[in-house]
C-alpha positions as CSV (number, residue, x, y, z in Angstrom):
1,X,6.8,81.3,126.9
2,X,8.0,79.7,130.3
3,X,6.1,79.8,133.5
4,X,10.0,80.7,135.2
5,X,10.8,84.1,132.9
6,X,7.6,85.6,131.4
7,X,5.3,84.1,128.5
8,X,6.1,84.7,125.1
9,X,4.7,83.4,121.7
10,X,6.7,80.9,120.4
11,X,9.3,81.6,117.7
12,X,8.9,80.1,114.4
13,X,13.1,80.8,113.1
14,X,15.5,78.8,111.2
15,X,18.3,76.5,113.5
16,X,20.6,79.6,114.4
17,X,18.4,81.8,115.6
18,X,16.7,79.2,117.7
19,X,20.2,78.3,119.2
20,X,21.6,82.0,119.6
21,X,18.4,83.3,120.8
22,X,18.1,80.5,123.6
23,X,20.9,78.8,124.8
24,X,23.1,80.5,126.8
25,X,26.8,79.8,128.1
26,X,26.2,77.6,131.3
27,X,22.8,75.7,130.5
28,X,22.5,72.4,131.4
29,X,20.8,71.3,127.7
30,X,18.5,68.0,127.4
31,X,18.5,66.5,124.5
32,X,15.2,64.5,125.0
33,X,15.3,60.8,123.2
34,X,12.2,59.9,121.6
35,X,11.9,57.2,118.7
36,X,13.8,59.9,116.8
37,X,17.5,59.8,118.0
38,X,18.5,63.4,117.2
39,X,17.5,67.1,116.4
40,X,19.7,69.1,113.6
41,X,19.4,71.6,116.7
42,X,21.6,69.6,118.4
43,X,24.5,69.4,115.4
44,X,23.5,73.7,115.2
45,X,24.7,73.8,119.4
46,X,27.3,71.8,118.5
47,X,28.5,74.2,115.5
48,X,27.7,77.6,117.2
49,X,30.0,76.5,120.1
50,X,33.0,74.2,118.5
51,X,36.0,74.8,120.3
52,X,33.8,77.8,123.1
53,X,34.1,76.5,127.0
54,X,30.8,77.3,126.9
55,X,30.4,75.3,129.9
56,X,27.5,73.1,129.2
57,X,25.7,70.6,131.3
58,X,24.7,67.9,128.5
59,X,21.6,65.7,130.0
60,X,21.1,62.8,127.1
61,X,20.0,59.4,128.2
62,X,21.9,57.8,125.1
63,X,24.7,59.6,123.4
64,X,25.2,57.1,120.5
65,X,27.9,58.1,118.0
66,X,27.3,61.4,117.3
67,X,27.3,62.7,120.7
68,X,31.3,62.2,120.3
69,X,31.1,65.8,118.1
70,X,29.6,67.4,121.2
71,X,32.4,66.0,123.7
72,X,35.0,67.0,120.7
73,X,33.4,70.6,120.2
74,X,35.0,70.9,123.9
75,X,31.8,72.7,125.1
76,X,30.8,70.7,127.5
77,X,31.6,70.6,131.2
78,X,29.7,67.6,132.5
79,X,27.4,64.7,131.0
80,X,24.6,63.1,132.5
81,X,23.6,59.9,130.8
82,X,22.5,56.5,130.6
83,X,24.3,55.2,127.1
84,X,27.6,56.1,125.9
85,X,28.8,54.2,122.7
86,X,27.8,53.2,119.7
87,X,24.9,51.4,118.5
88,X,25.8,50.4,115.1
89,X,26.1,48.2,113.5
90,X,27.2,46.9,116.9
91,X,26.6,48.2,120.1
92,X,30.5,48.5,121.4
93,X,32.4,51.4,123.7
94,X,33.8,54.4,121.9
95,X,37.2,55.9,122.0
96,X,36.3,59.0,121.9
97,X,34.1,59.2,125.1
98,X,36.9,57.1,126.7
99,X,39.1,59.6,126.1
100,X,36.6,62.6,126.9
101,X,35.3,61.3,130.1
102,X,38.6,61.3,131.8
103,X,38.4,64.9,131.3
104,X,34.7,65.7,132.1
105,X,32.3,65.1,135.3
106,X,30.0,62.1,134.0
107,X,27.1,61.2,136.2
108,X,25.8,57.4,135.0
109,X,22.0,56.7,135.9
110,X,19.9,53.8,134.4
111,X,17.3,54.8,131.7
112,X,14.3,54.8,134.6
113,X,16.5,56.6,137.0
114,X,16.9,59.0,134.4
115,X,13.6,59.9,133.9
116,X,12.4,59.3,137.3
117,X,14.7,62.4,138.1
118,X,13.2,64.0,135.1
119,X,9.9,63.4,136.7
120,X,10.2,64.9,139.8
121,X,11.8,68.3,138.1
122,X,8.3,68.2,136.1
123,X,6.4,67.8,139.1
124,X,8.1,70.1,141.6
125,X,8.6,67.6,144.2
126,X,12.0,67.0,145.6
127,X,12.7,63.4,145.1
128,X,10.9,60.5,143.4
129,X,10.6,56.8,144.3
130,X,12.3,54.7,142.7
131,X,13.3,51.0,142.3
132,X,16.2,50.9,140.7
133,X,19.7,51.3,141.3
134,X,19.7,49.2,144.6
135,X,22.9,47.5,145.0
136,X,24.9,49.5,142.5
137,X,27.6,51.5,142.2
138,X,24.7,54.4,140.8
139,X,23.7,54.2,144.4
140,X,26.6,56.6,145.3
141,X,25.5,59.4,143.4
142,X,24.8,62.8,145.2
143,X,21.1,62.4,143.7
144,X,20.2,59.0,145.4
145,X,19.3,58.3,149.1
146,X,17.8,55.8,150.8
147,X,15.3,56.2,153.4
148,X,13.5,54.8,156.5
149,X,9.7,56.2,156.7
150,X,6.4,55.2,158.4
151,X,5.6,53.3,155.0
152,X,9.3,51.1,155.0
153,X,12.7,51.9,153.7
154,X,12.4,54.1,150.5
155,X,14.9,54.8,147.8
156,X,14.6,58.6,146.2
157,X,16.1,60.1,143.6
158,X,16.5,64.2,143.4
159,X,15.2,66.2,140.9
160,X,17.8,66.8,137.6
161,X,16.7,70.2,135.9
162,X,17.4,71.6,132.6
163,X,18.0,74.9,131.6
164,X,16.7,74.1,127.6
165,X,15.2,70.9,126.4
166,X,16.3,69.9,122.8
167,X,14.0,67.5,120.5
168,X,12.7,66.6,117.4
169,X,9.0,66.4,116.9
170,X,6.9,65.1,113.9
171,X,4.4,67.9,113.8
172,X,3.8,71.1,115.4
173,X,0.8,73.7,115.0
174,X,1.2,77.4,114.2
175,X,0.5,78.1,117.9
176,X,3.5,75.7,118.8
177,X,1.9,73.0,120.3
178,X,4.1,69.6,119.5
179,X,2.8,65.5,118.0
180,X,5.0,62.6,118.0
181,X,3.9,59.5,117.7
182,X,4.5,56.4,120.3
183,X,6.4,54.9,121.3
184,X,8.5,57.5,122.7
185,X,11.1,56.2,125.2
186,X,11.8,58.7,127.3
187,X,9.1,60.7,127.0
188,X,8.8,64.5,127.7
189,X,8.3,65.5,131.3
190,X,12.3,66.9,130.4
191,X,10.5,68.8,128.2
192,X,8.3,70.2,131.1
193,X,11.1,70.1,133.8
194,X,13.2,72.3,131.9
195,X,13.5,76.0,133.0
196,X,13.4,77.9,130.0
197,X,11.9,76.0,127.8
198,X,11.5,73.5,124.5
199,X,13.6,74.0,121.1
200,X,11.9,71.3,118.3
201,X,12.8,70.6,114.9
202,X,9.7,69.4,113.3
203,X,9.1,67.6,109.8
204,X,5.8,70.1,109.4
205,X,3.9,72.6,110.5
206,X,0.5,72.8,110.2
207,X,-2.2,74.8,110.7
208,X,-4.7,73.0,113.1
209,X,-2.9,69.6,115.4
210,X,-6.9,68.9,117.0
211,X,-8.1,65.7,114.4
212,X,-4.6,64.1,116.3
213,X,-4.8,65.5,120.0
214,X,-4.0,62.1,121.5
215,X,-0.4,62.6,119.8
216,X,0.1,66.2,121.2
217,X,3.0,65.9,123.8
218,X,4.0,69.3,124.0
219,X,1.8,72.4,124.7
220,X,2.8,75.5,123.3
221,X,3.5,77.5,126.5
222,X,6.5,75.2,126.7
223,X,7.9,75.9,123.8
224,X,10.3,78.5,122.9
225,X,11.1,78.0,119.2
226,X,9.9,75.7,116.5
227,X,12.2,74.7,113.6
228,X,10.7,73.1,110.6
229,X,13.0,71.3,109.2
230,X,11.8,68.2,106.9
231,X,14.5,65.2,108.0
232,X,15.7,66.9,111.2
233,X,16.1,63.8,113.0
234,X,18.6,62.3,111.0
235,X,20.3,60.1,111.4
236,X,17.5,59.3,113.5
237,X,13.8,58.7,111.6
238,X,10.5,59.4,112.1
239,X,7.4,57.2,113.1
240,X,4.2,59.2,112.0
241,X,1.7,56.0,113.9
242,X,0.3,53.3,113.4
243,X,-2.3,53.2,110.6
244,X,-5.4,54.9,110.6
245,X,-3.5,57.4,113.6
246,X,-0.8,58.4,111.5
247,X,0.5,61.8,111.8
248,X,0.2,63.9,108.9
249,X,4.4,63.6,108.1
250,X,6.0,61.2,106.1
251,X,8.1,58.8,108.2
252,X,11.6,57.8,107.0
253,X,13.5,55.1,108.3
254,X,16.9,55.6,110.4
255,X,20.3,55.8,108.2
256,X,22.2,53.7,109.6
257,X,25.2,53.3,107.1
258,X,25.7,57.1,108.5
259,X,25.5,55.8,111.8
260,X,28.7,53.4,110.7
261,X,30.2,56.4,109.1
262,X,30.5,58.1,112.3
263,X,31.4,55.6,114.1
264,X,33.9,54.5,112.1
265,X,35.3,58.3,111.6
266,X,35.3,58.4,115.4
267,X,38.4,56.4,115.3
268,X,40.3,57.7,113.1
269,X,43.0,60.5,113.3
270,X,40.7,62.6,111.4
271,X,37.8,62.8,113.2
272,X,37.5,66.5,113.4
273,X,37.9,66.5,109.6
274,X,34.5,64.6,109.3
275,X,32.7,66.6,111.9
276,X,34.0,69.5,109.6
277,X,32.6,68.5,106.4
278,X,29.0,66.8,108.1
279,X,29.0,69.5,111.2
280,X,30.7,72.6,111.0
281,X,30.3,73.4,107.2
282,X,26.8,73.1,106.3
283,X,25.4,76.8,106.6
284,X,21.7,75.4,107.3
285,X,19.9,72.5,107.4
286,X,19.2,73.0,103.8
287,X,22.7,72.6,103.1
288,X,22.8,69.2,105.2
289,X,20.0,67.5,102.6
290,X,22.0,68.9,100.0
291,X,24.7,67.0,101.3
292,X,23.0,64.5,101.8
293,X,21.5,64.1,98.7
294,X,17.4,63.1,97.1
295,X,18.0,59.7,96.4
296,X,19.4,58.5,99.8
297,X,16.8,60.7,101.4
298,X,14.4,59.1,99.5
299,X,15.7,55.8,100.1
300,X,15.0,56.4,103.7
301,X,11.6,57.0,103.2
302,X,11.0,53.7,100.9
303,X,12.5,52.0,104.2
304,X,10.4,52.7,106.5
305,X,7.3,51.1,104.5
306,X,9.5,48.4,102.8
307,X,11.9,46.2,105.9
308,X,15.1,45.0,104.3
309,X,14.4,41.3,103.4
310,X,15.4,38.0,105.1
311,X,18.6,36.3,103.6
312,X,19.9,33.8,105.6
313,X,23.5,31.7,105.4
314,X,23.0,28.2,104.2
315,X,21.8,25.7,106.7
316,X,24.6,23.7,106.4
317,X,27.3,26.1,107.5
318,X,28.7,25.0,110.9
319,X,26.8,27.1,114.3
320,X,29.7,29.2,116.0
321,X,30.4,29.1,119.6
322,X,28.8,32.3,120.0
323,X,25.3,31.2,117.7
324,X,25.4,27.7,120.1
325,X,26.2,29.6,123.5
326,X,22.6,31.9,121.9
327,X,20.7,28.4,121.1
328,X,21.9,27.6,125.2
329,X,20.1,30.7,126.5
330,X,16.8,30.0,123.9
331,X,16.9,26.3,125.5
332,X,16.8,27.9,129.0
333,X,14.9,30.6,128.6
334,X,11.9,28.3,127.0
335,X,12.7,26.4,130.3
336,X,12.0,29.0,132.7
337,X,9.0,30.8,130.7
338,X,7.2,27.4,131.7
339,X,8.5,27.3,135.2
340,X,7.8,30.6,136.1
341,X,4.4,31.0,134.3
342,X,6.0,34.6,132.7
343,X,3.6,37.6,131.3
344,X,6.9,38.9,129.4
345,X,10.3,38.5,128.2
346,X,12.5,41.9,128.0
347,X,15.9,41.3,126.4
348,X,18.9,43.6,126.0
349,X,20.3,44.5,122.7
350,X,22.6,42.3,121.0
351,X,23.0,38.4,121.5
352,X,21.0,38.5,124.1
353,X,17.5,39.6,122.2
354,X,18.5,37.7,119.1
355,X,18.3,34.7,121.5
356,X,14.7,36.0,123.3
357,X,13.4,36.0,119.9
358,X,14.0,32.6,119.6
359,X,12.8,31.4,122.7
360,X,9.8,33.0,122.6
361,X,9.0,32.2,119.5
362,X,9.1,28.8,120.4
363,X,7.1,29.5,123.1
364,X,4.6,31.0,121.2
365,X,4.7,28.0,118.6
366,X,3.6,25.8,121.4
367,X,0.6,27.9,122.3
368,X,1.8,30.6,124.9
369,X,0.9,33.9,125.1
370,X,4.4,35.3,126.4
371,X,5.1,39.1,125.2
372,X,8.3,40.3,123.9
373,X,8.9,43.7,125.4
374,X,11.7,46.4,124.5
375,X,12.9,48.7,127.1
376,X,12.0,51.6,124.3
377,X,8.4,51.4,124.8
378,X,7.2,48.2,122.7
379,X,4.8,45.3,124.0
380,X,4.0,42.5,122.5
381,X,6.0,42.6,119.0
382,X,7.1,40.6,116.8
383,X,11.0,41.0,115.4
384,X,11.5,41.8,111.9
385,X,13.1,39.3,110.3
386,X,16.9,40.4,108.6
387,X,16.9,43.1,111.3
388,X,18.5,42.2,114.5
389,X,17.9,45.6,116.2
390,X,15.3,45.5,118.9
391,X,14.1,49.0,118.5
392,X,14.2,49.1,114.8
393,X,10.7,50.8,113.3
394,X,9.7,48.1,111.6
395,X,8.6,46.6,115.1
396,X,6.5,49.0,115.9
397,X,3.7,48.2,114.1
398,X,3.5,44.5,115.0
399,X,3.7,46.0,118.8
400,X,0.1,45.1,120.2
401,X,0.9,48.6,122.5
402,X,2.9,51.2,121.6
403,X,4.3,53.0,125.1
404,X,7.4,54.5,127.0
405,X,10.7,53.3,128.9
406,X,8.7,54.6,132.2
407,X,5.6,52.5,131.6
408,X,7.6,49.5,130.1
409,X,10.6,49.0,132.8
410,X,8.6,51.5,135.4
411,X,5.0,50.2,135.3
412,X,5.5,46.2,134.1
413,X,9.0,44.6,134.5
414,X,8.6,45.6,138.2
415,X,5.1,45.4,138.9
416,X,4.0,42.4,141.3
417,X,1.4,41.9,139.2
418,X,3.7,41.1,135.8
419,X,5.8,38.4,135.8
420,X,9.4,38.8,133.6
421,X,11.9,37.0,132.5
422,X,15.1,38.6,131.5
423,X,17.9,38.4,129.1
424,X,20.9,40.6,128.7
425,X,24.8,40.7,128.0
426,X,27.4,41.5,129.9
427,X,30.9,43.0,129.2
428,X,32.4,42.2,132.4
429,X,30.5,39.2,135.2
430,X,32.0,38.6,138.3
431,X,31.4,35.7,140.5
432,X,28.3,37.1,142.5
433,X,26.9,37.6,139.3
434,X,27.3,41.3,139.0
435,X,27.6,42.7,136.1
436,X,29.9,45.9,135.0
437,X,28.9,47.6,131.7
438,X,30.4,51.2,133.0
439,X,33.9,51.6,133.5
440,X,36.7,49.0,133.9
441,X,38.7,48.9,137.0
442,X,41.5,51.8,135.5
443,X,38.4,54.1,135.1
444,X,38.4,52.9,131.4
445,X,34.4,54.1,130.1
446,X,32.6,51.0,128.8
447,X,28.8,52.4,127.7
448,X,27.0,52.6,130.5
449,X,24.1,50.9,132.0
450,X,21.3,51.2,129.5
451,X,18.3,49.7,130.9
452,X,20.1,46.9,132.2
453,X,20.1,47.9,135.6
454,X,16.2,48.4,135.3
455,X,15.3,45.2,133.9
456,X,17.8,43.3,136.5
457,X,16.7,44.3,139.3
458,X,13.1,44.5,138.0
459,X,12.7,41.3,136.4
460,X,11.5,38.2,138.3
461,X,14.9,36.1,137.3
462,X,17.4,37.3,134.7
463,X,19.7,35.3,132.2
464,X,23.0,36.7,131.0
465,X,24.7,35.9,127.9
466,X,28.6,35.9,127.1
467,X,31.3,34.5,125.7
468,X,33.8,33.3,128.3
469,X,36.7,34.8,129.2
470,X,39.6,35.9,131.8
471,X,39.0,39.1,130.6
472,X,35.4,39.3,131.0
473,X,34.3,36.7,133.9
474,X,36.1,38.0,136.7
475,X,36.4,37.9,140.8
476,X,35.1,40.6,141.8
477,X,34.6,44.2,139.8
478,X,35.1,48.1,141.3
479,X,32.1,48.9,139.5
480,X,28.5,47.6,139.8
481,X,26.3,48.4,137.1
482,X,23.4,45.8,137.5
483,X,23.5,43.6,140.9
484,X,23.8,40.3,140.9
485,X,20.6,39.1,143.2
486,X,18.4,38.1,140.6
487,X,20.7,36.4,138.1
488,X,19.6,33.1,137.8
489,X,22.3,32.0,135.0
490,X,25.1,32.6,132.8
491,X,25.1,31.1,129.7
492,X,28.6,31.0,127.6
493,X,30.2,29.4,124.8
494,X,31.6,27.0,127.0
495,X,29.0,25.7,129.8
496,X,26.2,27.5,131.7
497,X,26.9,29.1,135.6
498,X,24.2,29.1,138.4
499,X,24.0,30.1,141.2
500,X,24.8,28.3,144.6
501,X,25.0,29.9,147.6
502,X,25.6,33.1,145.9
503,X,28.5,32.3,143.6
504,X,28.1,31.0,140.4
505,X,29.3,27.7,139.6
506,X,29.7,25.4,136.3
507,X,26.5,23.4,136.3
508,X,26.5,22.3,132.5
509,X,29.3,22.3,130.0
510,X,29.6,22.5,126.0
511,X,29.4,18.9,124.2
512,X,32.3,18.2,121.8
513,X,34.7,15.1,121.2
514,X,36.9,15.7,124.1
515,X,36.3,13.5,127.9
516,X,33.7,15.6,129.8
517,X,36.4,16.1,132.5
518,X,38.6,18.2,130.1
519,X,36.0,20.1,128.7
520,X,35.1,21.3,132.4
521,X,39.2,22.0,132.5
522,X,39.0,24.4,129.3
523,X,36.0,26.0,130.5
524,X,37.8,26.9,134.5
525,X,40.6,27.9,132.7
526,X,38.4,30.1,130.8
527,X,37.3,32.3,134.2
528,X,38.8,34.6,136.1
529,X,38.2,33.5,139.2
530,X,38.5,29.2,140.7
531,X,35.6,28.3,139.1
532,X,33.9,25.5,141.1
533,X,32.1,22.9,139.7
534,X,28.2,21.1,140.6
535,X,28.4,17.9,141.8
536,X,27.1,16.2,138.8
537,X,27.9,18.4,135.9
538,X,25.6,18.1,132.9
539,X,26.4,18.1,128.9
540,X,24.5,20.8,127.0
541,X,22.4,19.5,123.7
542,X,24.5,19.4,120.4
543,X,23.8,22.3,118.5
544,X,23.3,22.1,114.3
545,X,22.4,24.3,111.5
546,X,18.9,23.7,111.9
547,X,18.8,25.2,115.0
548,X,20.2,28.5,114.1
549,X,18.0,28.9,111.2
550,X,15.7,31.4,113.2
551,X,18.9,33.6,114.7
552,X,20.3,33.9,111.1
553,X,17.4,35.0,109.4
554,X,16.9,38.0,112.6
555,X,21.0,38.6,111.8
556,X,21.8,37.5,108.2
557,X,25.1,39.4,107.9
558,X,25.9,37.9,111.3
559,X,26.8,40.9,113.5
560,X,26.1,39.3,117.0
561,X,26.2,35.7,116.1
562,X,30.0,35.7,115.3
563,X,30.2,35.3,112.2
564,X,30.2,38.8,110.0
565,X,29.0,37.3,106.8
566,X,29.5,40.9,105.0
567,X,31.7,44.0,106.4
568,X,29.6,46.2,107.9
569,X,29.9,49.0,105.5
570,X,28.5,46.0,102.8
571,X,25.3,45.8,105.6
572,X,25.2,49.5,105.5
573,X,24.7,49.6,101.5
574,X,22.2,47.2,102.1
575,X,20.3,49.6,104.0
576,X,20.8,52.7,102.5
């Protein structure tokens, strides 16, 4: 099958053959991350080798929750990733990573990095370009240099190669040639870097793949084994196209009150007690839907045609500090889409993008053309309404292109020839305006740098969002996951920080009923560091109901905007 060891037809087997057969004590695995979050492959490695030091290299550019059963199985020996933690229904750190990673090597790259190193494994060159990382503390990974050539300074990244790449794909042909449909995040040059060869799990296999060959990813001489197994991306779903280029597969929407589950079980004393039962126990993937059950399967797939409904808190209940600090950045942002004439906003998940919805919409009310943009491969969509997830399917079809991370953050946010403005959180800000989502000064693991790093030092200007703190706005911090050169602003609960002369400083400051000079008090005692003030500080607009009408209806059950309206397993039975 691989150029490296011989070809071979691909193997058409059930999940443990395709594991036993093909990954072998020592292999660095990739788990590649389409649309589709996971492989039932991936759970099979996972069972085959619970409690083996199997000595495993994982490659995953975002682990989410369930990667914890990988780094609990205690097969692993190092991770390479991007995203650590959870993603729902918030994104937050996990314990169990911050437990495991004190015990594992863990290599952090940014999602373009990632693939960039991906890139040159495919293409058998031995470094890449790149424009990321600059400035960070990802610069002092073995796999990064810097340097000076005929053509400028240039900043390379090494090759990262796989032994085994692990996916799910929508369709595959009885040859073994793999279709998914866009947009596809990472994309699959892992898939042609690795070594060995492609494991998929695949909804279907059919006979002939030709009427959709612009959806073929994968040729067959890459492919070692093909699983079909209908639903094998759960948790994860499936996005068959857009009409009239949809795949021949039914699509089913992501569960995400089993991505709560596990993340909830993840913190709990008994954690190996639910991997047991969801993990371990199941004899095949047959088993799992059993498990799993007809009607919440076919709930998914109701989902992914029908989006949950808008249902928004009354008007008249009172903004929080966190919804006003999110009307701040909308106010700004609006601001500085007119200013700098921007092509495209590209948020980060979280406040952050509920708060670039609602500038540009505004934007686009008035006339503009501005594109939203999502790091997993969307341009020019519109948000669902009563689903504050940027990458949630029911974007994708309002997308006016469907794409990847590498053409999104790669080919656009840094391009000359695109302008961006963009928006992200922060858990930790220093006074440079660096920002630290990786690891806390005692080596604590946060989650990683996501795109952020990309889009920061991509993006023309960036905004940052956060609720002020000791805790969080700090001097100075060990770790540098996104440089602080382009940040324009920080936008609290309390005021909003710019820059001047390269330290941010308290240039406007939350209205209320209190003198302005006491208000500027609360909001220096708020930060870590002597917070100085502009000459003339400024009061920020009063904020009312009516102007977080649009971020309630994207979050109704209030899970960034401060405010939890329901328990999140009450949002999870809303979306079964």
């Amino acid at each position: 099958m691989t150029g490296g060891e011989g070809a071979t037809e691909t193997e058409f087997c059930g999940l443990a053959d395709a594991v036993s057969h093909h990954v072998r004590d020592g292999d660095a695995i990739h788990v590649v991350m389409g649309h589709s979050r996971w492989s039932a492959l991936v759970r099979e490695v996972a069972r085959q080798h619970w409690g083996r030091p199997s000595g495993f290299t994982l490659i995953m550019a975002s682990l989410s929750s369930l990667g914890t059963a990988l780094v609990r199985s205690g097969c692993l020996r190092k991770v390479v990733s991007v995203y650590s933690g959870d993603s729902f229904p918030v994104f937050t750190p996990n314990p169990v990573y911050q437990q495991g990673f004190r015990e594992l090597e863990v290599e952090h790259w940014s999602f373009l990095t990632f693939i960039q190193r991906l890139r040159a494994a495919a293409t058998g060159v031995p470094a890449v370009v790149t424009n990321s990382v600059r400035g960070s503390s990802m610069a002092d990974n073995d796999a990064y240099a810097e340097v000076d050539t005929a053509f400028g300074r240039v900043r390379l990244v090494a090759p990262l190669v796989p032994d085994v790449a692990v996916l799910h794909a929508a369709v595959a042909d009885r040859a073994g040639n793999l279709a998914v449909a866009p947009p596809v995040f990472e994309g699959f040059v892992g898939a042609l870097a690795a070594r060995r060869g492609v494991l998929a799990t695949v909804e279907r296999v059919v006979d002939d793949l030709r009427p959709w060959s612009g959806l073929v990813r994968i040729p067959a001489h890459r492919v070692l084994a093909v699983v079909e197994a209908p639903f094998g991306a759960h948790p994860g779903g499936v996005f068959p196209g857009p009409e009239g280029m949809a795949l021949p597969v039914r699509g089913y929407a992501e569960d995400i009150p089993f991505w709560i589950d596990v993340r909830d079980a993840s913190r709990r004393d008994d954690f190996d007690a639910w991997i047991r039962e969801w993990v371990l126990e199941p004899a095949d993937h047959d088993a799992y839907l059993a498990k799993l059950g007809r009607n919440r399967l076919d709930a998914l797939v109701a989902r992914a045609t029908t989006p949950r409904s808008p249902a928004t808190t009354p008007s008249d209940e009172p903004p929080s500090p966190t919804e006003r600090a999110a009307v701040w950045l909308a106010d700004l942002l609006v601001e500085r889409i007119a200013a700098t004439g921007a092509d495209s906003v590209l948020a980060g998940a979280g406040l952050a993008n509920l708060a670039a919805w609602d500038g540009v919409g505004r934007c686009r009310a008035a006339g503009s053309r501005i594109a939203l943009i999502a790091e997993l491969g969307l341009w020019g969509y519109d948000p669902a309404p009563g689903d504050p997830y940027p990458f949630s399917f029911a974007n994708f079809p309002t997308s006016s292109m469907l794409l990847d991370t590498e053409q999104v953050l790669g080919s656009f946010v840094t391009s000359p020839t695109t302008r961006t403005v963009a928006c992200v959180g922060a858990a930790l800000v220093d006074r440079h305006g660096n920002i630290n989502t990786t690891r806390t000064d005692d080596g604590t693991h946060l989650v990683g740098s996501g795109g952020a790093n990309d889009i920061v030092t991509g993006a023309d200007e960036t905004l940052v969002v956060g609720t002020m703190s000791p805790r969080r706005f700090v001097a100075d911090t060990d770790y540098i996951t996104s440089p602080g050169d382009r940040v324009r602003a920080v936008v609290t609960d309390l005021g909003v920080l710019e820059k001047l002369g390269g330290e941010l400083i308290l240039a406007a400051v939350a209205p209320g009923p209190e003198p302005r000079q006491e208000r500027i008090e609360h909001a220096r005692a708020r930060c870590g560091w002597a917070l100085k003030t502009a000459d003339h500080v400024r009061d920020l607009r009063e904020v009312g109901p009516d102007d977080v009408e649009a971020l309630r209806s994207f979050d109704p059950d209030g899970l960034f905007l401060g405010r939890r309206v329901r328990q999140a397993a009450d949002h999870g039975k809303e979306r079964p």
